[in-house]
C-alpha positions in Angstrom: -68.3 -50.9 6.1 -72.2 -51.5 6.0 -71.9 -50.1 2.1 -69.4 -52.9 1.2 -71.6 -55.2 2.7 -74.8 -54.3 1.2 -72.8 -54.0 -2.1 -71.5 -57.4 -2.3 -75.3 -58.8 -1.2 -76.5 -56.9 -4.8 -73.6 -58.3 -6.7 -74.9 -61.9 -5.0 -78.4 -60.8 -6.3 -77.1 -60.4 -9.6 -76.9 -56.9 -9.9 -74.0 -54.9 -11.7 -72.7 -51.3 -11.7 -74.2 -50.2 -8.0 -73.6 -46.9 -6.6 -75.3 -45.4 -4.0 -78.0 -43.5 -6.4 -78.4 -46.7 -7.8 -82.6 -47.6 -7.9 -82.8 -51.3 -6.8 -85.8 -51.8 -8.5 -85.4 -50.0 -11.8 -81.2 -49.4 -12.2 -80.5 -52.9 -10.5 -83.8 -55.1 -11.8 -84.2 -55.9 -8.4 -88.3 -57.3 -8.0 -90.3 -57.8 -5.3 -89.2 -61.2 -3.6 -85.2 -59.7 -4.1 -86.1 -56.9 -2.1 -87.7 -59.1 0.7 -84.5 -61.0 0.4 -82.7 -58.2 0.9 -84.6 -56.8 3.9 -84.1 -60.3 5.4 -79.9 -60.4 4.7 -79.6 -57.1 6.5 -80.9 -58.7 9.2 -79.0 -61.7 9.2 -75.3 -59.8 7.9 -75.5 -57.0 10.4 -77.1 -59.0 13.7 -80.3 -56.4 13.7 -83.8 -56.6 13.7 -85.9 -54.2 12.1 -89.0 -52.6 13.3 -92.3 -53.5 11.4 -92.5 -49.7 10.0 -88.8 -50.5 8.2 -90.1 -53.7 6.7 -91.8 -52.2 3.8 -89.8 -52.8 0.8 -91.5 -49.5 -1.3 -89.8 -47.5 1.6 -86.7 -48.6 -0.1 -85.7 -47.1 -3.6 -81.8 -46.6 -3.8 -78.7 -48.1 -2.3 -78.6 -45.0 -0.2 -81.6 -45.5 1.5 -80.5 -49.3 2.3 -77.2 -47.8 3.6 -79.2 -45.4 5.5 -81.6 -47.9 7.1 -78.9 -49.9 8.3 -76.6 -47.3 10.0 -79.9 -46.4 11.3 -79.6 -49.7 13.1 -76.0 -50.4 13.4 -74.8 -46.5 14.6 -75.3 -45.4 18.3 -77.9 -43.1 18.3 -77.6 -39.9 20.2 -80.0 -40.7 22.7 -77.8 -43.6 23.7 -73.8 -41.1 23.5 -75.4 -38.5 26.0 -75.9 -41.3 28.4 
């Protein structure tokens, strides 16, 4: 679910032929305000916030890693399933 959502974002950004080894900057043209957009519509589409060290846009160089931040935010984390 997250990667259909982060994939129709892209397509909204203009980019085309996104898979999840797909470089946002160099594959998808993505530059640096897009990926501050970005960073800012996972916030807003999934209802998170993101910690100050995940705001860094250079921390963020395929599709993957978006997908992987947001389940990140959007999974229940172990800690929280031995409870």
């Amino acid at each position: 679910m997250e990667e259909k959502k982060i994939v129709d974002f892209l397509t909204e950004l203009g980019a085309e032929n996104i898979t999840p080894t797909s470089e946002l900057r160099d594959d998808l043209g993505l530059d640096s305000l897009q990926m501050v957009i970005l960073l800012i519509a996972l916030e807003d589409i999934f209802e998170i916030e993101l910690e100050e060290a995940d705001i860094d846009p250079a921390l963020l160089v395929t599709v993957e890693d978006v997908i992987s931040l947001t389940k990140k935010y959007t999974q229940p984390s172990e800690e929280n399933t031995n409870e």
